[in-house]
C-alpha positions in Angstrom: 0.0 0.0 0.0 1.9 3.3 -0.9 2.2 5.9 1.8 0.2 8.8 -0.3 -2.6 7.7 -2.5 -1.4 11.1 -4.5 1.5 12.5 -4.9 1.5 16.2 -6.7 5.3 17.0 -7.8 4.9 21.3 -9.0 8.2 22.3 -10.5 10.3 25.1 -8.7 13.4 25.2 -10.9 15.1 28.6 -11.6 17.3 29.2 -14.9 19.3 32.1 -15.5 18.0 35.2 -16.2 17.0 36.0 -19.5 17.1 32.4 -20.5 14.9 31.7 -24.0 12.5 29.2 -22.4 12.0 30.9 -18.8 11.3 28.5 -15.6 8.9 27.7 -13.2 10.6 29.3 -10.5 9.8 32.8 -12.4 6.4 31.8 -13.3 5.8 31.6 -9.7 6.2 27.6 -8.6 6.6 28.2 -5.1 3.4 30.1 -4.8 1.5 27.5 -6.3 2.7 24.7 -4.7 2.3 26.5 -1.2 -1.5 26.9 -2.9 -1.7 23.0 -3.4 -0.4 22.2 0.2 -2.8 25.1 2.0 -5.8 23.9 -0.2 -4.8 19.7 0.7 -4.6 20.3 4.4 -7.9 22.9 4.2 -9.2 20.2 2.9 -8.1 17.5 5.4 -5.9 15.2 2.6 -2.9 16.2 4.4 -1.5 12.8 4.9 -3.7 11.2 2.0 -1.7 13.6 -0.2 1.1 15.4 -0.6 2.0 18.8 -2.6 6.4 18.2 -3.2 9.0 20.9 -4.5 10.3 19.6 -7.9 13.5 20.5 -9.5 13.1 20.8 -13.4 10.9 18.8 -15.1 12.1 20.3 -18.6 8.9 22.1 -19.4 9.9 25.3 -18.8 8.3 26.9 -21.5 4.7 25.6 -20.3 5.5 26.5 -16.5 4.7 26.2 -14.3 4.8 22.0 -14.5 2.4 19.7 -12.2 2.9 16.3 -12.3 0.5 14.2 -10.1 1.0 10.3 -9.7 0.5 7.4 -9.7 -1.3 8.4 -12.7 1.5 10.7 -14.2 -0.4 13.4 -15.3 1.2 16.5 -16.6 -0.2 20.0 -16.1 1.0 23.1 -17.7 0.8 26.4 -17.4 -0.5 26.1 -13.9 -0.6 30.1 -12.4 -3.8 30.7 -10.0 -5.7 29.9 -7.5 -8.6 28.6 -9.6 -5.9 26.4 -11.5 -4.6 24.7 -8.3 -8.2 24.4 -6.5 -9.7 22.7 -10.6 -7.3 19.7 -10.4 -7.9 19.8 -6.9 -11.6 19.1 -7.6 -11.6 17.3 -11.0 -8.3 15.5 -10.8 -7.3 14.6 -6.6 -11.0 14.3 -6.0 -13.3 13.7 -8.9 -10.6 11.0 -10.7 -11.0 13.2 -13.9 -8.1 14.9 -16.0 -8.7 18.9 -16.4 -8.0 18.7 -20.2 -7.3 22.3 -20.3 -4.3 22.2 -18.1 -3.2 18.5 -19.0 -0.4 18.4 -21.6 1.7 15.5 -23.1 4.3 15.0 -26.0 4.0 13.3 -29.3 6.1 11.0 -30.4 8.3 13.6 -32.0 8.5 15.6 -28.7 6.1 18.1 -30.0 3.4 19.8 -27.0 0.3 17.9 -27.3 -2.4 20.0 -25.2 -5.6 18.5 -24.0 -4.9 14.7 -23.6 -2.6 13.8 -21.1 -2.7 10.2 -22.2 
């Protein structure tokens, strides 16, 4: 039985300045994982889930990056409130991918938006 049955990874990374994809850490990573782990505990899923600092993920032009498992979701572009508390609802809760936010890659590494997979 694993010890969280979630497990949301939000990418905190900082690149240079002025570097041509950005990073999370600028797109403000911190703030939103500080929104995840206020909204889990609110919520009482402290313990059930857990909200983890991620160094890159390599998706910096997307940023901020969410990855939740076991299901490895991806989530881009990640930057409110109403983004964090959505795959809160949908995804940690309801069991159901917020296609807006989800993002994968084809097999040619090109951004696939909508299905995650």
């Amino acid at each position: 039985m694993p010890i969280f049955e979630r497990h949301v990874f939000i990418c905190e990374n900082f690149r240079e300045k002025g570097h041509p994809r950005g990073s999370c850490g600028d797109k403000g990573g911190e703030q939103i994982r500080e929104l995840f782990k206020q909204s889990l505990e609110k919520r009482g899923l402290k313990g059930r889930m857990r909200a983890n600092k991620a160094g890159c993920l390599d998706q910096c032009e997307i940023g901020p990056t969410v990855v939740i498992y076991p299901e490895g979701v991806w989530y881009g572009l990640v930057r409110t409130a109403a983004d964090v508390e959505e795959i809160i609802e949908q995804h940690l809760l309801g069991g159901k991918v917020v296609e807006r936010l989800a993002f994968s890659r084809d097999a040619s590494g090109k951004l696939v938006r909508g299905n995650a997979g």
